[in-house]
N, C-alpha and C positions, 0 to 999 in steps of 0.2 A: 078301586083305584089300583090295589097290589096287584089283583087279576090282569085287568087293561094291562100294569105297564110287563108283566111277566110274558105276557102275550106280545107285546112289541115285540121286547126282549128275542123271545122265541123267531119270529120273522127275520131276524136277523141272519145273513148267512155271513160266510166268508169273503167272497165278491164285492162284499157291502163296506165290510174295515179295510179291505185295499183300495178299493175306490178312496176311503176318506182317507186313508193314510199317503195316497198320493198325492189328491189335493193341496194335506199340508204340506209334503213337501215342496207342489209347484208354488202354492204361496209364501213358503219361505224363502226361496232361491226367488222369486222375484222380489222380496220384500227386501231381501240382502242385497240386492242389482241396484235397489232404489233409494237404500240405506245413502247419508248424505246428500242427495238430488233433490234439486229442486221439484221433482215428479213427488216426492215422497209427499211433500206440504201440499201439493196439489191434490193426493188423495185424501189429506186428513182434512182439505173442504171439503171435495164431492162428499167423505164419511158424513162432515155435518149438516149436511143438505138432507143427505138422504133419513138423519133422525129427523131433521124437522117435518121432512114430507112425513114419516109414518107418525109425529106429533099431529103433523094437518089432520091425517087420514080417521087418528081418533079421536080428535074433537070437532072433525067435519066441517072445517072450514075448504069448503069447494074451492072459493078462488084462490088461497092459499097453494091448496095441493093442485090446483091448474097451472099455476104459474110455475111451482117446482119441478113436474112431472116436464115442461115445455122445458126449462132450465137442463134439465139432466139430459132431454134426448138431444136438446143441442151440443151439451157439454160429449153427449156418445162421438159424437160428429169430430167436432176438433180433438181429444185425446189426443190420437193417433197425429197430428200436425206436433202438437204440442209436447208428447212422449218422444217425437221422432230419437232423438241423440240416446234417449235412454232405451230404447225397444232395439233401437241396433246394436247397443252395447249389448245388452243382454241375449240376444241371439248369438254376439258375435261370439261371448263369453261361453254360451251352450255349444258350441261348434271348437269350442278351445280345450276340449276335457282329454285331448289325447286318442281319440277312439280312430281319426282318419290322419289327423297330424300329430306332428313333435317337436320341438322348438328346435334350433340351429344348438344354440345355447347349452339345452339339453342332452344333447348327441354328444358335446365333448367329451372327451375325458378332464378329470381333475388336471391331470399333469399337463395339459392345454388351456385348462383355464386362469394358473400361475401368470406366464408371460402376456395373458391376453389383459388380466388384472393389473401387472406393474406399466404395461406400455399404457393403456388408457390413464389410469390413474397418475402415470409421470406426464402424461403430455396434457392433461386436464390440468395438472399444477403449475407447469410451466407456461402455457397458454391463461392461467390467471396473474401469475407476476406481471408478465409481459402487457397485460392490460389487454389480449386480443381476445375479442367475442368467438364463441363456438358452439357448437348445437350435435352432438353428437348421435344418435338415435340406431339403439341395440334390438335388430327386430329378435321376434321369438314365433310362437306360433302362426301369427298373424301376420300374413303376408305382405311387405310392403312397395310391389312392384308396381303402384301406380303412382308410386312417388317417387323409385328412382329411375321413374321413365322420365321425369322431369329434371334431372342432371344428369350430368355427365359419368358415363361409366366409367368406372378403373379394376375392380377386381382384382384387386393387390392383398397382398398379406398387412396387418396390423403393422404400422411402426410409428414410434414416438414421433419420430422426426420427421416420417409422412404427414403426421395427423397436424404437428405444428406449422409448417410449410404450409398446408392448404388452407388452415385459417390465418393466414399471414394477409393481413389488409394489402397487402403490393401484389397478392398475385390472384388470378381470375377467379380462382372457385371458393373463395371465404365466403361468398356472399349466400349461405344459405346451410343447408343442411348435410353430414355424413351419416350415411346409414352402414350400419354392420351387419355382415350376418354371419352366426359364429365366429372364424377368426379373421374374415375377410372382407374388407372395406368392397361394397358395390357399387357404390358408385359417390359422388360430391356435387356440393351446389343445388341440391337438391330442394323444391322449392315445397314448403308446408302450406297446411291449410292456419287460419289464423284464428286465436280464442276469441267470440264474439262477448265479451260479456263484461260492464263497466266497471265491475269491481277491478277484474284482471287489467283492463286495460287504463285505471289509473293505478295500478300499481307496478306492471311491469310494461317492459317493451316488445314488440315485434318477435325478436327471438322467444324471450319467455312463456311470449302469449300461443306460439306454435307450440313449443314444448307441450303446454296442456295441451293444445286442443290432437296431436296424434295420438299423446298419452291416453286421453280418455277415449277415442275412438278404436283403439287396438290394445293389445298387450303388450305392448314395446315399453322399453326403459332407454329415458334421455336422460343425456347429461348435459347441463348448459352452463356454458362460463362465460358472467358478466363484464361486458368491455366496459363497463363502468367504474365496477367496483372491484372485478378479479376474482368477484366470489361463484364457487362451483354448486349448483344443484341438480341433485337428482328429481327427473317427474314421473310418477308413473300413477294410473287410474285418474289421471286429471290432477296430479296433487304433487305439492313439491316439498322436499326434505328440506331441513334447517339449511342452513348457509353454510359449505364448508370452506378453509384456505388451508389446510394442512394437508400435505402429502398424503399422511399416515392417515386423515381420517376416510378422503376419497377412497385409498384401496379399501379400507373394513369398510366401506360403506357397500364397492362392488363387489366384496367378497360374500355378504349379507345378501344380495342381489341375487348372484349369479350361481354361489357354491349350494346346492341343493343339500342340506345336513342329510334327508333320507338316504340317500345315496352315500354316504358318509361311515355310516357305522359301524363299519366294519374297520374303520381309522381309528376306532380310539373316541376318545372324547370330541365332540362338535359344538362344546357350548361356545367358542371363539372362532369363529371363520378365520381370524389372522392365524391362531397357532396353528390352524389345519392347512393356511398355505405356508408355512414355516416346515411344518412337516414334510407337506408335498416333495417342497425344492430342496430338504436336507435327505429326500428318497433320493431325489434326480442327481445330487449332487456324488 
């Protein structure tokens, strides 16, 4: 038995631990894509299908393992219908590592991303007092020109006072989506796709329910403010942040977001994205 397994042992090359060392990591980077998804509980059936089939197989119950074996090649078939939302994520995400592209966001400097933090975050407050709905959506890697081919273009600089104006219920372009890219608004009225899914759609509305469903299709970070309630959140991977109404927590929320700490550390301390834009605007100043 020591002989055999030293002899395995021996067969073993190099070629052999990278193959399996790659493996794991394709099945971990997909295991993390699936982590929270409804895909994940889908495969921890197939998993128990496929013990009972090798239970069939050894205690030889034919029809059993006939019907499972017919079970599974059907299940090979739909996967892919049924994975779709998740299989594109995850592709989209392997295409997002930096290797051909680089987010808007990312390009800034710090000292741009100050006045990019206090204009959003003051017109995100003041568009919740005021009780008016908004739908914000900060692209990054992921490109989002098939959705501001469906609004109206502007190509302006960020301003508060732009960004409250357009979701002003009196004038034409509230009714949908702004998209950003780095410091510059692309376009408004921008019309999203909608979250199909009944949890989401007894708990939020129309806006909220777009918020997810870009979110989880791209890398972009939304911010939406409830014409109901006035309350601000952030979505991003399909998931949305606590409820905010304070000025002060939206900026640390974008500053969390957007202020990359790696990039940072040569500033000093980064445990506080607020004191590293405190810093920032006591340089500029």
């Amino acid at each position: 038995m020591t002989a055999s397994a030293f002899h395995y042992l021996n067969q073993i090359e190099l070629s052999d631990l990278l193959d399996i060392f790659l493996v794991f990591l394709t099945l971990r980077y997909l295991l993390g894509q699936l982590q929270g998804t409804r895909a994940l509980q889908i495969l921890q059936g197939v998993a128990v299908v496929l013990m009972m089939l090798l239970l069939a197989h050894q205690a030889k119950l034919q029809t059993l393992s006939w019907l499972l074996n017919w079970f599974l090649v059907s299940v090979a078939f739909v996967l892919p219908l049924i994975f779709q939302p998740e299989l594109r994520r995850a592709l989209m995400r392997l295409g997002q590592q930096g290797m051909l592209t680089s987010s808007p966001l990312a390009r800034m400097d710090k000292e741009e991303l100050v006045p990019l933090i206090d204009e959003l975050s003051y017109a995100a407050y003041q568009l919740g007092q005021a009780r008016m709905g908004a739908l914000i959506v900060l692209e990054r890697e992921t490109g989002l020109k098939e959705y501001t081919e469906r609004g109206q273009a502007l190509d302006s600089l960020i301003s508060s006072k732009l960004l409250i104006s357009i979701f002003n219920p009196k004038t034409p372009l509230h009714d949908g989506a702004v998209i950003i890219r780095g410091s510059r608004i692309l376009a408004a009225a921008c019309i999203l796709d909608s979250f199909h899914d009944q949890d989401a759609e007894d708990r939020f509305g129309t806006r909220h329910r777009a918020a997810l469903s870009v979110s989880s299709q791209t890398d972009c970070l939304v911010l939406v403010v409830s014409e109901e309630t006035g309350q601000i959140r952030f979505a991003q991977d399909g998931k949305f942040t606590r409820p905010l109404e304070e000025e002060g927590d939206i900026k640390k929320m974008l500053a969390q977001y957007l202020v990359n700490p790696t990039n940072l550390a040569s500033r000093g301390s980064i445990s506080n994205p607020i004191q590293v834009l405190k810093n920032l605007r006591t340089k500029k100043s």
